[in-house]
C-alpha positions in Angstrom: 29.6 22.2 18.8 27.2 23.1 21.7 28.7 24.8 24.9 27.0 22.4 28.0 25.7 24.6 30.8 23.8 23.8 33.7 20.4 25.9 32.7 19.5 26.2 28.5 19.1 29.3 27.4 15.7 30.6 26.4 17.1 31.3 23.1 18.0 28.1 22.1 14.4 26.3 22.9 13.0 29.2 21.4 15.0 27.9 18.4 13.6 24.3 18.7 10.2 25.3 18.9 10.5 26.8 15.7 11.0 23.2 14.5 7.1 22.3 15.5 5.9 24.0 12.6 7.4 21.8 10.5 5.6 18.5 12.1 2.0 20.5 11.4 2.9 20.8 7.8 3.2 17.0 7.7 -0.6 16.2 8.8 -1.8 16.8 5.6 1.2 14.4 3.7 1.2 10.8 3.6 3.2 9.1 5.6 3.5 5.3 6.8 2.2 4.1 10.4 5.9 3.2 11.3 7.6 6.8 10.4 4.3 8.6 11.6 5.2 6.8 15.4 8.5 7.5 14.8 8.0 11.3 14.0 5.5 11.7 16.6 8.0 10.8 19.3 10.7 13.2 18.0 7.6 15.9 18.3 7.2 14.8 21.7 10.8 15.2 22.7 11.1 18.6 21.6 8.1 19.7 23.6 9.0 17.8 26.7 12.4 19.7 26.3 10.7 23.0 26.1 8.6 22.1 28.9 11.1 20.8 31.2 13.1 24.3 31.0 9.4 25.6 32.0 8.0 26.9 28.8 5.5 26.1 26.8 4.9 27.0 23.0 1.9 28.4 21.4 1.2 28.6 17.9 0.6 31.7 16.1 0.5 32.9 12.5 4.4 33.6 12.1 5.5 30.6 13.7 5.3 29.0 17.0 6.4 31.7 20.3 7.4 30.4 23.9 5.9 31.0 26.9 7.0 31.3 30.4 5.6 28.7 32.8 3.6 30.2 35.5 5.7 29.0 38.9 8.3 27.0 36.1 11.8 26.4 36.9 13.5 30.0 35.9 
């Protein structure tokens, strides 16, 4: 069960971003129109959480690392 706070900690988007790697695998798979919406959406979820804490993610080689907005919310 998660502990509510007023501010998310850094490590647990860190922890959802790593979840983005796994939508890039799925380009390359076959998928219908209705689930690729659907999966899309979830995609853009994650990232708007991320960016509403003021991050952004960038994707490397090892996985996908978070990034301090310049003038985000701290």
């Amino acid at each position: 069960m998660s502990i509510l706070t007023e501010k998310t900690e850094r490590r647990v988007l860190a922890e959802i971003a790593q979840t983005l790697k796994h939508f890039e695998n799925l380009t390359l798979m076959g998928i219908s129109a209705g689930d690729a919406v659907r999966i899309r959406h979830a995609e853009n979820i994650i990232r708007d959480v991320i960016a509403q804490n003021g991050y952004h993610t960038i994707s490397r080689s090892r996985g996908i690392a978070l990034r301090k907005d310049k003038g985000g919310r701290s």
